[in-house]
C-alpha positions in Angstrom: -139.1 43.6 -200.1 -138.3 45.9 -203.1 -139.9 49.3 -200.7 -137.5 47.8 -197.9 -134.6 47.7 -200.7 -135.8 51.3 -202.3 -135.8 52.7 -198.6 -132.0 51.5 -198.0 -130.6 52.8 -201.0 -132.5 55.9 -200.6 -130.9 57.2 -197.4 -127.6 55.2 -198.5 -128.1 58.3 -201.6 -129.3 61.0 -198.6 -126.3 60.3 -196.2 -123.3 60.2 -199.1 -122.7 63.9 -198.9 -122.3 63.4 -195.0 -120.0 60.5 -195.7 -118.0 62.3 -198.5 -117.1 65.1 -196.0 -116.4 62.8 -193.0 -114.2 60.7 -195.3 -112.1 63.8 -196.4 -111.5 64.4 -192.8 -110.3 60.9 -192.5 -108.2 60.5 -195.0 -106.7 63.6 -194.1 -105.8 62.6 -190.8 -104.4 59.2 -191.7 -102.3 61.0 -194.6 -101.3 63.1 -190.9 -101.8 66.2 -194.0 -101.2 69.7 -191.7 -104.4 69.9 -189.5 -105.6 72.6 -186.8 -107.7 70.7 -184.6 -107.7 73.5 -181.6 -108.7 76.4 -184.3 -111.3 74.3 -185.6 -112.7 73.7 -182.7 -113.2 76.8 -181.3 -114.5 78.2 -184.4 -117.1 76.0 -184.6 -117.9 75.9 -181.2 -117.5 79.7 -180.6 -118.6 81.0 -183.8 -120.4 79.1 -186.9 -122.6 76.9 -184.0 -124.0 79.5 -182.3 -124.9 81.6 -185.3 -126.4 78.8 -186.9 -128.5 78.6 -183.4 -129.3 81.7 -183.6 -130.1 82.1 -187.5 -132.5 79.1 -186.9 -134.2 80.0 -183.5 -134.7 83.4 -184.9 -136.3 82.6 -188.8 -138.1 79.3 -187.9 -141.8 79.3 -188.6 -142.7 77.5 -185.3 -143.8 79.9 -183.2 -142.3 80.4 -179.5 -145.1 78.4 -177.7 -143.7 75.0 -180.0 -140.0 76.2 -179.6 -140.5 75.8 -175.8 -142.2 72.4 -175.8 -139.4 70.8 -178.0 -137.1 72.4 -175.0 -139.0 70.7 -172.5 -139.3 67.5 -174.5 -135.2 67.3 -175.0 -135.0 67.8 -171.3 -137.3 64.9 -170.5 -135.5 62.6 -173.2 -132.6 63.3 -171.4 -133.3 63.0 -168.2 -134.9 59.4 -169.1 -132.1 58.0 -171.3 -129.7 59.3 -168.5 -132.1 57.3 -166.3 -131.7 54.5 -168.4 -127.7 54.4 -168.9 -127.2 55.0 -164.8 -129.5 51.5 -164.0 -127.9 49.7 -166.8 -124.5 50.4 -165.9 -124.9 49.7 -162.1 -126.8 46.3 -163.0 -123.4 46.0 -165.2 -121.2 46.5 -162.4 -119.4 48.9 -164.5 -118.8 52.4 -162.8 -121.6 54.7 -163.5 -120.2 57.8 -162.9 -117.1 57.2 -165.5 -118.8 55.7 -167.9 -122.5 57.6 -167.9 -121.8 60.6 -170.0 -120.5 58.7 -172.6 -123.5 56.3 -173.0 -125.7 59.2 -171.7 -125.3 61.8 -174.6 -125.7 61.4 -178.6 -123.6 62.8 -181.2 -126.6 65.8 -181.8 -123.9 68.0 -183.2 -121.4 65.8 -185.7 -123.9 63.6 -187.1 -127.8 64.5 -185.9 -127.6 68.7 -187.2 -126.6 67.2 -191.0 -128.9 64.1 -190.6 -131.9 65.6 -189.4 -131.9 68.4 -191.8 -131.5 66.3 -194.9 -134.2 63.7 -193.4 -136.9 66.8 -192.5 -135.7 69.8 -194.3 -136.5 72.9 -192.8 -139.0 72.1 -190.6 -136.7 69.3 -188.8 -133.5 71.7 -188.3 -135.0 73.9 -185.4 -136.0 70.6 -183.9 -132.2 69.3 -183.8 -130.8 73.0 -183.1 -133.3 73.1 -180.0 -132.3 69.8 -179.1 -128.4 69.7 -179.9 -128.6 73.5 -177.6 -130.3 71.5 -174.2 -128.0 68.2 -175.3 -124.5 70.8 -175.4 -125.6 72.0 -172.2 -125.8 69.0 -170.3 -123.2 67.8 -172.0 -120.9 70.5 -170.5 -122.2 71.1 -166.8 -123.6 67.8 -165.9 -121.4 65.4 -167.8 -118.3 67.3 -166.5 -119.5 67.2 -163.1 -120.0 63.7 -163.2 -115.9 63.2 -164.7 -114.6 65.4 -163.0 -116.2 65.9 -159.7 -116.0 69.8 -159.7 -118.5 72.3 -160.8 -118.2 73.6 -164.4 -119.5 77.1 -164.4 -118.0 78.0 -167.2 -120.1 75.9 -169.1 -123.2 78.6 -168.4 -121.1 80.8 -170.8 -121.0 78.6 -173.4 -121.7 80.6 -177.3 -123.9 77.7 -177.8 -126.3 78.8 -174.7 -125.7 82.0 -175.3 -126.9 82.6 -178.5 -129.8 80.2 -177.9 -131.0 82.7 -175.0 -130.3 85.6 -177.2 -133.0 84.1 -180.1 -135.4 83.2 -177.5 -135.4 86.8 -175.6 -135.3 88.1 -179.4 -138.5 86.4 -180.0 -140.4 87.0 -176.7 -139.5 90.6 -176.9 -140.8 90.9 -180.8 -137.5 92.7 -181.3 -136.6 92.6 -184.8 -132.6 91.9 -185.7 -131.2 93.7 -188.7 -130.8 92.2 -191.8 -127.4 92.3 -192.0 -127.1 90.4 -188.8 -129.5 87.7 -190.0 -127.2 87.0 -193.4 -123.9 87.0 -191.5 -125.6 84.8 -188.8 -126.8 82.6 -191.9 -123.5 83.1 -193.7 -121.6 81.6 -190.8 -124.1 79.1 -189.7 -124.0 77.5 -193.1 -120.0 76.5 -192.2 -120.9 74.2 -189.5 -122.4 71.1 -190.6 -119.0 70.7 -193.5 -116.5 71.8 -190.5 -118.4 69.1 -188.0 -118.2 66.5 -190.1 -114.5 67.3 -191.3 -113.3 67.1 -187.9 -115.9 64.2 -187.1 -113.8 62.3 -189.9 -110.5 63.3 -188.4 -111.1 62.4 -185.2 -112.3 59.1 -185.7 -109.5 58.1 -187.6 -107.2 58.7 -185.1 -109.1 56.9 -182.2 -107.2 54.5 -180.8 -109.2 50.7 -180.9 -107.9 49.2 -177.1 -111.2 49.6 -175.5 -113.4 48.0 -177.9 -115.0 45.5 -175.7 -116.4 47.4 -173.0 -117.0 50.2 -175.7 -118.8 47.7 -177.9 -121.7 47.3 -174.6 -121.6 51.0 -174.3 -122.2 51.7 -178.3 -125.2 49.0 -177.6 -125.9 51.0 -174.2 -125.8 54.5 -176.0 -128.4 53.6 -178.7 -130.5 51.0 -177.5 -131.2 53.8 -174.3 -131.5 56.6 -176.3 -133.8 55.0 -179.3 -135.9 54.1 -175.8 -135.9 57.6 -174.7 -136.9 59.3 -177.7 -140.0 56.8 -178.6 -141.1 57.0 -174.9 -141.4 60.6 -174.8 -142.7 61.2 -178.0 -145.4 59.4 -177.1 -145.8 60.5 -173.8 -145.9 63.9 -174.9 -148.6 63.0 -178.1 -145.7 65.0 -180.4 -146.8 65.5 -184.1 -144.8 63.1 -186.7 -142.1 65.8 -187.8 -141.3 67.4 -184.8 -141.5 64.5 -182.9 -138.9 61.7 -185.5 -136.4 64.6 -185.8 -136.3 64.8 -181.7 -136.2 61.0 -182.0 -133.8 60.9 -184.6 -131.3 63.0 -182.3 -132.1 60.6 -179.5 -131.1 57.7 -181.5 -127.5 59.3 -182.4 -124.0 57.5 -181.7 -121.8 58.5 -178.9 -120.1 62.0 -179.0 -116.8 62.1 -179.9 -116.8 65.1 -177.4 -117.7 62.4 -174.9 -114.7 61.0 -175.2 -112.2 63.5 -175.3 -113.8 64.3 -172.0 -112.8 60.7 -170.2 -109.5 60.9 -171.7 -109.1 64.4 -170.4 -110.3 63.5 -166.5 -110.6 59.8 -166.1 -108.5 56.6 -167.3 -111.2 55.1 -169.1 -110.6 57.1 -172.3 -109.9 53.9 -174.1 -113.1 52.5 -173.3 -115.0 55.6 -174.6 -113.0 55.8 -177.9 -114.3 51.9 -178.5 -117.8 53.1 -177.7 -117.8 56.2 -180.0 -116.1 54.1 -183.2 -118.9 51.3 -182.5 -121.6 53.3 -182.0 -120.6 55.3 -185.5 -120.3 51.9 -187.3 -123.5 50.6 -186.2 -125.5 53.8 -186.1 -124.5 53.9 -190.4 -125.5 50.7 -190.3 -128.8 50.8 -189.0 -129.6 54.2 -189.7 -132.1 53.6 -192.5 -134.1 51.5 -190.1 -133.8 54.4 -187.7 -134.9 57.1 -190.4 -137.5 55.2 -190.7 -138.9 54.6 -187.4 -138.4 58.0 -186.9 -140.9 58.8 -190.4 -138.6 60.4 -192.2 -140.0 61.9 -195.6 -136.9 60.4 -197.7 
């Protein structure tokens, strides 16, 4: 009982920095303080995340061999958990194609790029920068199709793609990048996990509560499927303990708040996906040390 106790207030003590900076974005919204969620956005999504992809993919000691398996294995957890989401919704009788991406895709970016990297230090962050890169990608082409019912080529230029291409074809070729490069990359990079949880802060505090009782069974949805997912294909694949908890760790994530700015954006059931994101965040916080430690995290 006292190790169960110990292990709590450990990762209670791992995630307070995470907390600290959500909460400032938080409070700043509800104190509706001067806030520039457009520039924010695009810098981090255009800039600090891709050079942090980049810096990563191009310094991490796994070699390019392991950096493609833990691309495949991403792809195969989410093509199960989508798997997973799609049959429970339908045996729901809620509509699949609305509500999918939102139960369908974790919060890899907000919550899983701070949580893995505390949980498995260095060796866990290119794991959760391979992954949140696939994860952004889907997120963006096959999550907008579904919304929307168009095509979303623009997605294929996403910085996030792009610069995860770039460190790959850097490390096939054996071209080495400048120094400077590498520090502003670093430089930059280190900006996004603060700016991600600031706005990750902001926007919850602002999202409206109507649709919490269909977003409730879609929090349960989101991480029930994805804890399912990540355990079934790390041990279909046979993955080693690190590499394998910090891909399982990003499986078991909350809903994106991306997700729902996306429903509210193309569908009418941008209530229902605002419910699912808050629940999911409360209860993911709350169950997280259990997570951490199905997932072995060293804490």
């Amino acid at each position: 009982m006292g190790s169960v106790i110990q292990f709590y207030l450990t990762t209670a003590l791992m995630m307070a920095p995470l907390m600290a900076c959500a909460l400032v974005g938080a409070v700043w919204a509800k104190r509706d303080l001067p806030y520039s969620g457009p520039f924010l956005t695009i810098l981090v999504t255009s800039v600090t995340t891709p050079a942090l992809v980049f810096h990563t993919l191009v310094t991490t000691e796994l070699d390019t061999r392991a950096l493609a398996d833990i691309f495949g294995a991403s792809v195969l957890a989410l093509l199960i958990c989508g798997g997973l989401c799609a049959v429970a919704l339908k045996l729901w009788g809620k509509p699949v194609k609305t509500l999918l991406p939102t139960a369908w895709f974790p919060n890899a970016g907000n919550i899983g790029l701070p949580i893995s990297q505390l949980a498995f230090g260095d060796e866990g962050l290119p794991v959760a920068v391979a992954f949140f890169a696939v994860s952004s990608f889907f997120q963006h082409t096959a999550g907008v199709r579904l919304l929307s019912g168009g095509s979303n080529m623009a997605a294929l230029r996403n910085p996030v793609l792009i610069a995860c291409v770039l460190a790959v074809l850097v490390r096939v070729v054996g071209v080495p990048v400048p120094q400077p490069v590498l520090e502003s990359a670093q430089l930059l990079g280190t900006l996004t996990v603060p700016l991600m949880l600031l706005s990750l802060g902001h926007a919850l505090a602002l999202i409206p509560s109507s649709g919490l009782k269909v977003g409730s069974g879609l929090a349960a949805l989101r991480l029930v499927a994805g804890v399912l997912a990540g355990m079934l294909t790390v041990w279909l694949l046979d993955m080693s303990p690190t590499v394998g908890g910090a891909l399982a760790l990003q499986m078991s994530m909350p809903c994106a708040v991306v997700s729902y700015m996306y429903a509210r954006r193309f569908t009418d059931s941008g209530d229902t996906s605002a419910g699912a994101v808050l629940v999911s965040t409360a209860v993911f916080l709350l169950v997280a040390p259990l997570l951490l430690w199905l997932a072995g995290a060293g804490l």
